[in-house]
C-alpha positions as CSV (number, residue, x, y, z in Angstrom):
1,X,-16.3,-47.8,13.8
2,X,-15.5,-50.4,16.4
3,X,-17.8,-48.5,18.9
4,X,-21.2,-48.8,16.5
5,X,-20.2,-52.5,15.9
6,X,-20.5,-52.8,19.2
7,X,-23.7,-51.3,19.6
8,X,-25.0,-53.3,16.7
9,X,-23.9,-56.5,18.5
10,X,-25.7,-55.1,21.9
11,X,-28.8,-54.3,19.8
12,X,-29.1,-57.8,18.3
13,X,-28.2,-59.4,22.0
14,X,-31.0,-57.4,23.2
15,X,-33.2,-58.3,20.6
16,X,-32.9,-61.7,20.7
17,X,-33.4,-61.7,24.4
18,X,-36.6,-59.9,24.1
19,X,-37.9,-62.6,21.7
20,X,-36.9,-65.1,23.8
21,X,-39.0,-63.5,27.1
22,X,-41.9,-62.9,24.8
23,X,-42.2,-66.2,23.2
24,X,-41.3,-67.9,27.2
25,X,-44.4,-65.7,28.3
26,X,-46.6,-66.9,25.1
27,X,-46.0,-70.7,25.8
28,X,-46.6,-70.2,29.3
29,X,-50.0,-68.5,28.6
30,X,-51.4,-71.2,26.0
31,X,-50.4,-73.5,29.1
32,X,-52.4,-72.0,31.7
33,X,-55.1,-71.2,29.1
34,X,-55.2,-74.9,28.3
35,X,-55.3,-75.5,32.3
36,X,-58.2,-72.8,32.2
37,X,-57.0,-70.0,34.1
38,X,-57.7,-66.5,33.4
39,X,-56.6,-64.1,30.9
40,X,-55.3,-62.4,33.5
41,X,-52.7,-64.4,34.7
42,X,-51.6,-64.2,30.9
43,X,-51.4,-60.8,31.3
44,X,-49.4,-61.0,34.7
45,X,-46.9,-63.2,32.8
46,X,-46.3,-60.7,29.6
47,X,-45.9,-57.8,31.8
48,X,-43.0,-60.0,34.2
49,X,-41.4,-60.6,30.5
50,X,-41.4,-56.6,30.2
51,X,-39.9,-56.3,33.7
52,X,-37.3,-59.0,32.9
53,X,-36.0,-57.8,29.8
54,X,-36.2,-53.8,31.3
55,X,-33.6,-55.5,33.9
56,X,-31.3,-57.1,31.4
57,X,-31.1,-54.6,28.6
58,X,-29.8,-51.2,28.8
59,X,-31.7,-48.2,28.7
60,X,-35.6,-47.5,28.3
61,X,-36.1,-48.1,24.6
62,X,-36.2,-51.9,24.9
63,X,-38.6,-51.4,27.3
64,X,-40.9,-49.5,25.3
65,X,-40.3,-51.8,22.7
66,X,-41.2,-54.7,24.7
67,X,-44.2,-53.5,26.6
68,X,-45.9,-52.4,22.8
69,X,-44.9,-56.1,21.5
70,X,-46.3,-58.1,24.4
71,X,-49.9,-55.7,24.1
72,X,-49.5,-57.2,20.2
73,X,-48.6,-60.3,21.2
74,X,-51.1,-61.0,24.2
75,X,-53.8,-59.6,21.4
76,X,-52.4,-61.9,18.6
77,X,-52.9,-65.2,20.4
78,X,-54.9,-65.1,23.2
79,X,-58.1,-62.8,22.5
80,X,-60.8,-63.8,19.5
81,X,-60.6,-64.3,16.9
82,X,-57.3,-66.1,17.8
83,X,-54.0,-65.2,15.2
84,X,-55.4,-62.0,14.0
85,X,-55.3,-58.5,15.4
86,X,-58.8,-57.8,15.5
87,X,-60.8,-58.1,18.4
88,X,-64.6,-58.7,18.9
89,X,-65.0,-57.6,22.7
90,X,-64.7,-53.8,23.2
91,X,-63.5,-54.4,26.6
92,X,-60.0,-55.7,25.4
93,X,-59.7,-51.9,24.5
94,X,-59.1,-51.2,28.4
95,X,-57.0,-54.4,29.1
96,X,-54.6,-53.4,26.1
97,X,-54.7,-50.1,27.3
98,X,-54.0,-50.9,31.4
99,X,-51.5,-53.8,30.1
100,X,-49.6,-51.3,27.8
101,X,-49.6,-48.6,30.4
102,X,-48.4,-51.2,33.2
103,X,-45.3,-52.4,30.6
104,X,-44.3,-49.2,30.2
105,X,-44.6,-47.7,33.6
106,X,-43.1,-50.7,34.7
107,X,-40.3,-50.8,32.4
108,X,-39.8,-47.4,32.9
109,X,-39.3,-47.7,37.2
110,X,-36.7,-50.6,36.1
111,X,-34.9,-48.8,33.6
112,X,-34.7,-45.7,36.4
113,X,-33.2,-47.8,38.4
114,X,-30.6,-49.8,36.8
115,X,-29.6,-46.2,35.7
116,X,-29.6,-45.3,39.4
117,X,-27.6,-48.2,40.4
118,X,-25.6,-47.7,37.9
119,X,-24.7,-44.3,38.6
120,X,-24.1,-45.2,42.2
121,X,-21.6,-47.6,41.8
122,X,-19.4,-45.5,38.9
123,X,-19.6,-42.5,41.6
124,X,-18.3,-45.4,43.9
125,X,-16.1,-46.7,41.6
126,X,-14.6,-43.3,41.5
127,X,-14.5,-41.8,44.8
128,X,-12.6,-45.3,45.1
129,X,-9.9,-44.4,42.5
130,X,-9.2,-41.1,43.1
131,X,-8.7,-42.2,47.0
132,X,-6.6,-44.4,45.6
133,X,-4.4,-41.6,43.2
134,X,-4.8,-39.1,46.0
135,X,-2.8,-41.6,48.5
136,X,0.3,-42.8,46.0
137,X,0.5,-39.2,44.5
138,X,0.9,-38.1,48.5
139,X,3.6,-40.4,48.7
140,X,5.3,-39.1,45.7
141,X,8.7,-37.2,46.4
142,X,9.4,-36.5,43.5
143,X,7.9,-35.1,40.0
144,X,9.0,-38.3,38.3
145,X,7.1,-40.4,41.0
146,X,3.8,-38.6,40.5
147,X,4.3,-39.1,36.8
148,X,4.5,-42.7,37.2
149,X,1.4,-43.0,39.6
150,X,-0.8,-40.8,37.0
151,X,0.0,-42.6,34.0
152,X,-0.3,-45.7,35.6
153,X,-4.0,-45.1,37.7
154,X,-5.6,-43.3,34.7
155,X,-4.4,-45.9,32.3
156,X,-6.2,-48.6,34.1
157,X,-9.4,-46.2,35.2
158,X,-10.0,-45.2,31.7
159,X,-8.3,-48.3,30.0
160,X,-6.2,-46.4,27.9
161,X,-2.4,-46.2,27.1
162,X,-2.2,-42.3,29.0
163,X,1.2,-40.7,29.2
164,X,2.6,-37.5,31.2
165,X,4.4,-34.8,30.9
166,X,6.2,-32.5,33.7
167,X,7.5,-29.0,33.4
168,X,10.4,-28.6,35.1
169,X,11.1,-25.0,37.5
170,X,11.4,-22.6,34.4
171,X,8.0,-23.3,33.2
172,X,9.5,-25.5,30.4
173,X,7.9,-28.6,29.5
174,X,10.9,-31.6,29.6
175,X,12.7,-33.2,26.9
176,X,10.6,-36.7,27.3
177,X,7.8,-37.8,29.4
178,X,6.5,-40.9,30.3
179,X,3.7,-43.0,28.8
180,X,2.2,-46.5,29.2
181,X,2.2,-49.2,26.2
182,X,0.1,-51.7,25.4
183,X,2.2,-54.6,27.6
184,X,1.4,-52.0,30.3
185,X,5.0,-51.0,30.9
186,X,6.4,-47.4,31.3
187,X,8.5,-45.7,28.8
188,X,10.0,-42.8,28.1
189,X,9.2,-41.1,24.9
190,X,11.2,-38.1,23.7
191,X,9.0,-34.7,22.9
192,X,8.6,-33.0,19.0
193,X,8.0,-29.8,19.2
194,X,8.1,-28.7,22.9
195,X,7.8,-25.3,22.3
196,X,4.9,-25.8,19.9
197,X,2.4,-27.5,22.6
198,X,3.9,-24.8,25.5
199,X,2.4,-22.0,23.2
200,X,-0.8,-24.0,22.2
201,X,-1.1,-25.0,26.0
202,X,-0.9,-21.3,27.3
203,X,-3.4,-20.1,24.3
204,X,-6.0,-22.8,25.2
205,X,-9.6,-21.8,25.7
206,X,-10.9,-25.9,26.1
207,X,-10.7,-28.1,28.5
208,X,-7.3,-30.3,26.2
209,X,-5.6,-29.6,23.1
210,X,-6.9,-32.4,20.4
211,X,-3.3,-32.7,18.4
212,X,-2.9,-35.4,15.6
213,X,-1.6,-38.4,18.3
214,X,-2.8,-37.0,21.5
215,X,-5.5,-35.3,23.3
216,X,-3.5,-33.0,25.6
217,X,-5.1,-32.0,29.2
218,X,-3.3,-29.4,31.2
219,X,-2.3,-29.8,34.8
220,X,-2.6,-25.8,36.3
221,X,-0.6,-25.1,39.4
222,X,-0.7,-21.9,41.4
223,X,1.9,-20.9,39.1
224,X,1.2,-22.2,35.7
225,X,0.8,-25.1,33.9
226,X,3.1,-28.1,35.9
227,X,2.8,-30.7,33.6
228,X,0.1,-32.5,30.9
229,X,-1.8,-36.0,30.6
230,X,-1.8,-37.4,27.6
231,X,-4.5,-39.2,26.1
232,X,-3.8,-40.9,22.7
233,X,-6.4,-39.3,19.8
234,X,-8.5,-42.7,19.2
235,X,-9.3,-43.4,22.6
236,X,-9.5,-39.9,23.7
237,X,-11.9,-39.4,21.3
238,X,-14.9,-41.7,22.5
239,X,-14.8,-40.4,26.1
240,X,-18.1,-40.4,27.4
241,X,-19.0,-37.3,29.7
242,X,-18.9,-38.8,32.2
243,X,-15.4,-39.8,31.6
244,X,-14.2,-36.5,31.0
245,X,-15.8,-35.5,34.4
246,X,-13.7,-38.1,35.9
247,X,-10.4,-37.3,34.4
248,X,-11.1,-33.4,35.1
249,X,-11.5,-34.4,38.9
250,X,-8.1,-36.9,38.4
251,X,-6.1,-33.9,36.7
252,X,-7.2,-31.8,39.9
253,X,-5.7,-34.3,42.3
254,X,-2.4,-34.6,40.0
255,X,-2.5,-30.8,40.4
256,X,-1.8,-30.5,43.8
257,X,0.6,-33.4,44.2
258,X,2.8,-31.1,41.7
259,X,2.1,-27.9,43.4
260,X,3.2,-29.5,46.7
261,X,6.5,-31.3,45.2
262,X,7.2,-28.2,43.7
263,X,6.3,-25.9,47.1
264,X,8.8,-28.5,48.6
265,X,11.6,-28.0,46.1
266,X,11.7,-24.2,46.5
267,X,11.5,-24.8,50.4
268,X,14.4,-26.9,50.2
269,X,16.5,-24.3,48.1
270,X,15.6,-21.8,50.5
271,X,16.8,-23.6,53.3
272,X,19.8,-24.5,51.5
273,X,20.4,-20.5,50.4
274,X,19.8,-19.7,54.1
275,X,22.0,-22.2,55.6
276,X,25.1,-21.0,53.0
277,X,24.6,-17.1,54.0
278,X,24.6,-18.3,57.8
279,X,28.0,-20.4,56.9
280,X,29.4,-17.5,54.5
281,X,28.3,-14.9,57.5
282,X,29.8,-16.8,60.6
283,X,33.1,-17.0,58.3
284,X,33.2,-13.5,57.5
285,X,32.2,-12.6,61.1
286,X,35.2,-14.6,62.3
287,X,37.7,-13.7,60.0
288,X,37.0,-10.3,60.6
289,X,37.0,-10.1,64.6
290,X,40.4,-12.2,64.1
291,X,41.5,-8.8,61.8
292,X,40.1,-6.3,64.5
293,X,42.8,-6.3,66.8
294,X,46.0,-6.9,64.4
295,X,44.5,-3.8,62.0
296,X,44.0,-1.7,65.5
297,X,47.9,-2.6,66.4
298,X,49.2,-1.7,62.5
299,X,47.1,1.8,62.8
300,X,48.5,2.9,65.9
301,X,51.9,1.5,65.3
302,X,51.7,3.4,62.2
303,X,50.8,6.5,63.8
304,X,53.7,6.7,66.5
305,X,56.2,6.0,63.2
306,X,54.3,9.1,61.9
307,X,55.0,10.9,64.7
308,X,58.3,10.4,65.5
309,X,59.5,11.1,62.0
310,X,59.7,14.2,60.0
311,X,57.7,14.7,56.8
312,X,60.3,14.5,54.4
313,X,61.6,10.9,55.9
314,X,61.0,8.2,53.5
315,X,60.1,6.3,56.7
316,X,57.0,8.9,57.4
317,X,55.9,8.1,53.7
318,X,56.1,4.6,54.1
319,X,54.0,5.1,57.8
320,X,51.2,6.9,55.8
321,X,51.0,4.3,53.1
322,X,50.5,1.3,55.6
323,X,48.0,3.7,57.7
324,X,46.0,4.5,55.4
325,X,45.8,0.9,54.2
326,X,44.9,-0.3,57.3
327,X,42.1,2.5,57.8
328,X,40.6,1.3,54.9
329,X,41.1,-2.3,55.7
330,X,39.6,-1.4,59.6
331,X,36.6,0.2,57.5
332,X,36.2,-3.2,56.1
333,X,35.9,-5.1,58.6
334,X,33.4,-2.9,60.4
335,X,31.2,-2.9,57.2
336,X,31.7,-7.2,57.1
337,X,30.4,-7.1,61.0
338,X,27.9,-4.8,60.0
339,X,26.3,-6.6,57.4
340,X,26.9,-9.8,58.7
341,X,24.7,-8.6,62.1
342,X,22.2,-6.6,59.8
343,X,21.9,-10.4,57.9
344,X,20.8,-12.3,60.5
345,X,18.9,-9.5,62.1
346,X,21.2,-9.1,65.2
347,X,21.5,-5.2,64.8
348,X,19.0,-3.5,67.1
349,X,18.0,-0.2,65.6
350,X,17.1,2.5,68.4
351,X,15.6,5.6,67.0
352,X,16.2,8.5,68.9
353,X,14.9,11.9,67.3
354,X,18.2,13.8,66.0
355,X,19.0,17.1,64.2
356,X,20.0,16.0,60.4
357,X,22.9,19.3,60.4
358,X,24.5,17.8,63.6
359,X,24.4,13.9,62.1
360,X,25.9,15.0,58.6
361,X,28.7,17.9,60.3
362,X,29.9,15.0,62.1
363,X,29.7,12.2,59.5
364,X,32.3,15.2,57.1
365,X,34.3,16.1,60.2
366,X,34.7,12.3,60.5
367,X,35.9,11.7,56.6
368,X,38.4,15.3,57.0
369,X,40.7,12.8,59.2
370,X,40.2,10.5,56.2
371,X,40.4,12.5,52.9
372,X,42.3,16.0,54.1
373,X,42.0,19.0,51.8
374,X,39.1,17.2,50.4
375,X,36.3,20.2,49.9
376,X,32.8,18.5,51.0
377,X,30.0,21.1,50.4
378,X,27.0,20.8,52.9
379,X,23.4,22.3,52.4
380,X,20.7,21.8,55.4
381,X,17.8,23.3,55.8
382,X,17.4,26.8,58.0
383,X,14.9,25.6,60.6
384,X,16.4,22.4,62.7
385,X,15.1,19.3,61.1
386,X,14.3,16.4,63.8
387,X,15.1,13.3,62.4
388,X,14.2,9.4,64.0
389,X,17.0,7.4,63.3
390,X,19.6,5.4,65.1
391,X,22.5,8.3,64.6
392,X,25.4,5.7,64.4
393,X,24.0,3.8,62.0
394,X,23.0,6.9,60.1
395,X,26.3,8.3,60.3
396,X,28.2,5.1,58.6
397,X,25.5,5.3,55.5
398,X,26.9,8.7,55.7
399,X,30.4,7.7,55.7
400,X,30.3,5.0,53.1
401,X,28.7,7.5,50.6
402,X,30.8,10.2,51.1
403,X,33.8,8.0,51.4
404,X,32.3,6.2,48.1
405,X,32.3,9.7,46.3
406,X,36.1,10.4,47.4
407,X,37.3,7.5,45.9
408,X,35.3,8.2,42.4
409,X,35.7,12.1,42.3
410,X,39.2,14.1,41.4
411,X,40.8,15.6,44.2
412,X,39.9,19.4,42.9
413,X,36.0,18.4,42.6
414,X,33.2,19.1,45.2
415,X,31.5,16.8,47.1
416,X,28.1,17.9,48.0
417,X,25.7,16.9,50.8
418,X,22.2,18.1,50.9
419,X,19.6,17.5,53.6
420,X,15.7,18.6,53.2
421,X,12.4,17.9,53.5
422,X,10.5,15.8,50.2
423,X,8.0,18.1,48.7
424,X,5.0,16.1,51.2
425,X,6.8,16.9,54.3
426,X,7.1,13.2,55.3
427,X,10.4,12.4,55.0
428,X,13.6,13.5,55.2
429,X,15.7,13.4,51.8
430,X,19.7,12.6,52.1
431,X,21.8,13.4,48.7
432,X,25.3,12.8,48.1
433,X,26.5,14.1,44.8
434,X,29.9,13.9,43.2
435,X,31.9,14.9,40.4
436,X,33.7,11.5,38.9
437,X,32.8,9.4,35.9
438,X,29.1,8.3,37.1
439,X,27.4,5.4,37.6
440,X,27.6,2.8,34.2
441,X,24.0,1.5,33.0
442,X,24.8,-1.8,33.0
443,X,25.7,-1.6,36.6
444,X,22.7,0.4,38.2
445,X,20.4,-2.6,38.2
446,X,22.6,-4.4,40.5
447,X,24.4,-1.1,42.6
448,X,23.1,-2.5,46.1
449,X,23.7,-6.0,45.6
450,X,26.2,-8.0,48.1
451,X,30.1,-7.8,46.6
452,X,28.9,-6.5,43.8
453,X,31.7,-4.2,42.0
454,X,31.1,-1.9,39.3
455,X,32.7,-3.6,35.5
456,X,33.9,-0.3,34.1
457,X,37.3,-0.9,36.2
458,X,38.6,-3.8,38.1
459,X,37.8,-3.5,41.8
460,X,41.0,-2.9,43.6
461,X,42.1,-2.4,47.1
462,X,40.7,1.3,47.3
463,X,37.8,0.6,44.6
464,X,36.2,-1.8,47.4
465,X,35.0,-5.0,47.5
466,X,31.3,-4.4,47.3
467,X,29.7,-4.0,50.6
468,X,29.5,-0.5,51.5
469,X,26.4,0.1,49.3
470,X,24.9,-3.2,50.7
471,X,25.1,-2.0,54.3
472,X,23.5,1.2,53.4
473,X,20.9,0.0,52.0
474,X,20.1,-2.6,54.3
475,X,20.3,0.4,57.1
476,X,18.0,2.5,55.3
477,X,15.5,0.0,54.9
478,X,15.7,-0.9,58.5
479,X,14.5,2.8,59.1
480,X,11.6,2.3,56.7
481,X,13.4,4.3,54.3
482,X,14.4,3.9,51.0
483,X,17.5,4.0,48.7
484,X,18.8,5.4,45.5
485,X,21.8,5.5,42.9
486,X,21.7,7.1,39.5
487,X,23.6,9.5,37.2
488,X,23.6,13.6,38.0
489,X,21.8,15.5,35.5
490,X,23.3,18.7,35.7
491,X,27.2,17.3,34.3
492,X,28.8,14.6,35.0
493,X,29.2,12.4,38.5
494,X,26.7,10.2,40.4
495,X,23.5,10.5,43.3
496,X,23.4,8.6,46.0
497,X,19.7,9.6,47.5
498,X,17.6,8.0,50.6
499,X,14.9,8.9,52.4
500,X,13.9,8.5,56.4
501,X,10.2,9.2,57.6
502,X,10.1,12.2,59.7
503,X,7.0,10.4,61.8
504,X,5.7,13.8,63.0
505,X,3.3,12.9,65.0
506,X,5.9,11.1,67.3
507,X,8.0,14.4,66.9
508,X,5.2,17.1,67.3
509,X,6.6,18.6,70.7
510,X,10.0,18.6,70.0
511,X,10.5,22.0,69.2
512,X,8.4,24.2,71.4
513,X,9.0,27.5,72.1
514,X,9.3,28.9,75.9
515,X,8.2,32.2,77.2
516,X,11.8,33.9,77.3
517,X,12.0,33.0,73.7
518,X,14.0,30.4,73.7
519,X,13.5,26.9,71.5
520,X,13.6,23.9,73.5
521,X,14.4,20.7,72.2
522,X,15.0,17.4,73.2
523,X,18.6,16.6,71.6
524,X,19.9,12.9,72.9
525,X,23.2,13.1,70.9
526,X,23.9,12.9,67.3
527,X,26.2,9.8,68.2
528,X,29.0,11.4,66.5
């Protein structure tokens, strides 16, 4: 309503203006007829009147208007008969005709360009303001900041009371956002219904959401939606084109200050992720190489007590114990180093081509000092399988399996190890199966994750701290491999599978046969 009132008001202004050029022209022409000049310097004044009142008024219908009401007006008073219409002369039917034609195209030219210059400065006006939001919304730090820059720059661009809302890193929108008032200060306001306008934001298929207060524009990330502006309904409504252009190309800028505040958070929380597992590493690295030598002392101290007492000595009992504690705390330690080195990418793998029977024979020959009378089962294929891997790193994934399955499985259960080809022929498929109480659902998901330990049982000295997996995972995937866990199918007990790429067209002339007979093969050790 307030916007036809003040078209009405414009409309009269006009008006009254266009009167007031057409009446000037008038007395001016009775004056120069009185002085005797021609009729057409009349003419030359009604058609500057036109050209006057095209520059003042807006648009090209007061022109129009103007140019037919000075034809009228010139005809009215200054042909004969004088105060009538009518015309005696049939040559006034071309000046009428030229004069009209002259208003208009005259009119018209101005009108073109007072639209032209108009345009001009709004793009100027424009490319102006969203310099100016583009250089405090690159100052911005934080989301709050850019908030406060948007709602204050649109406010005064589109004179309007504009608020904002942010989303914060979950893709929630927050509890309150920020808004101008009418004494142009900055509040906060809290948010109804947050969960209503996320749902109606992500289901939009318009340019904003028209709600009962607000008209709602979304600000879309890389990621989502980061934030909204908020236009209040009244104001909102009345937006020219023109405007809405203008916001669309304001939202755009807003847009990437958020993307880059929030590309800067998640940098900054992955620094500060990296620079903990550097700290937690370098502590567990120490603390271990402190433990090396002690543990190395305690397992060979235990060892002579061992051997200089019979088997029936409590003392020899006693030996064991703190041996075999101290083997598995030794075992420890290496797997800390280990990780700790595969962490920060200090382990060098060097792949050497070795025979898969040879790597595994040693890796069970290897846990018989650990777990005696322990019955491992291996199966291998026939033909020698040539295997590129790094054998000592091989053999502890190895280890840590089968040592993994001797602490879940019963002492009069098998322990199986199985070696062959995948059904493609390019890779190499390592299983080791047990015979203990599997593998829990809830804890599959997170089986390979750092000091994870599994929640069926509480994780005790021999049950392991969580790091063997880790490591063997890590190792595998250092190979290009990849790892598995999951539940046997054929009774109870749990998998551990993982796969190495046989690369045979590196390996192609590894097993060539000579003219005795023979099979020559390039063997470099199985590390063992």
């Amino acid at each position: 309503m307030d916007k036809n009132r003040k078209k009405a008001g414009s409309g009269l202004i006009y008006f009254m203006e266009s009167a007031l050029f057409l009446l000037a022209a008038t007395l001016l022409g009775m004056g120069f007829r009185e002085i005797g000049f021609t009729e057409t310097n009349v003419v030359l004044l009604y058609i500057l009147a036109v050209f006057v009142t095209s520059s003042l008024t807006r648009g090209y219908i007061w022109g129009i208007l103007s140019s037919l009401a000075a034809t009228l007006t010139f005809n009215y008073f200054f042909t004969k008969p004088y105060h009538s219409l009518q015309f005696y002369d049939a040559g006034y039917m071309v000046t009428f005709a030229v004069m009209t034609v002259v208003a208009l195209v005259t009119s018209a030219l101005t009108s073109r360009e007072k639209v032209n210059a108009k345009r001009a400065l709004d793009r100027e006006r424009q490319t102006q303001a969203l310099y100016l939001l583009t250089s405090h919304l690159t100052e911005s730090k934080e989301l709050s900041d850019a908030a406060e820059t948007t709602v204050s720059i649109i406010s005064d661009l589109l004179d309007c009371q504009a608020a904002c809302l942010c989303y914060d890193e979950e893709g929630w929108p927050e509890k309150t956002f920020l808004q101008r008032t009418e004494e142009g200060k900055l509040v906060r306001r809290r948010l109804e219904n947050g969960e209503s306008l996320k749902k109606r934001l992500e289901q939009l298929h318009a340019p904003c959401d028209e709600g009962a207060e607000f008209y709602d524009w979304p600000v879309y990330g890389g990621e989502g939606i980061l934030g909204v502006v908020r236009i209040p309904r009244e104001k909102a409504s009345a937006f020219e084109e023109t405007q809405k252009i203008f916001l669309h190309s304001m939202l755009e800028c807003v847009a990437l200050a958020m993307d880059r505040i929030h590309a800067v958070r998640r940098q900054v929380h992955s620094r500060q992720q990296i620079q903990q597992e550097r700290y937690r590493g370098n502590l567990l690295r120490a603390i271990s190489h402190d433990l090396r030598t002690p543990l190395s002392g305690i397992m060979g101290t235990s060892e002579m007590i061992m051997d200089m007492s019979r088997k029936e000595d409590p003392r020899y009992e006693l030996a064991q114990g703190i041996h075999k504690d101290a083997v598995w705390l030794h075992s420890l330690v290496e797997n800390i180093l280990s990780l700790t080195r595969l962490q920060e990418g200090h382990m060098r793998i060097n792949k050497q081509p070795e025979a898969a029977e040879e790597i595994v024979g040693s890796a069970v020959a290897r846990m018989a000092g650990r777990a005696p009378g322990r019955e491992i089962q291996v199966e291998v294929p026939e033909e020698v399988l040539m295997i590129p891997m790094d054998a000592r790193l091989i053999m502890q994934v190895l280890i840590n399996l089968l040592d993994n399955a001797v602490k879940h499985t019963p002492p009069e259960e098998e322990i199986t190890v199985t070696v062959k080809k995948d059904p493609k022929g390019e890779n190499a498929v390592f299983r080791v199966a047990d015979r203990g109480e599997g593998i829990a659902p809830e804890d599959l998901p997170h089986i390979f994750q750092t000091f994870y330990t599994s929640q069926m049982k509480p994780a005790d000295a021999q049950k392991g701290i969580g790091l063997g997996l880790t490591i063997c995972e890590s190792i595998v995937s250092q190979h290009g491999g990849r790892m598995e866990a999951g539940n046997r199918t054929d009774g109870p007990g749990a998998e551990f599978m993982f796969t190495l790429p046989l690369e045979t067209k590196h390996l192609h002339n590894l097993g060539k046969e000579n003219e005795d007979g023979t099979v020559s093969r390039n063997n470099s050790g199985s590390g063992g």
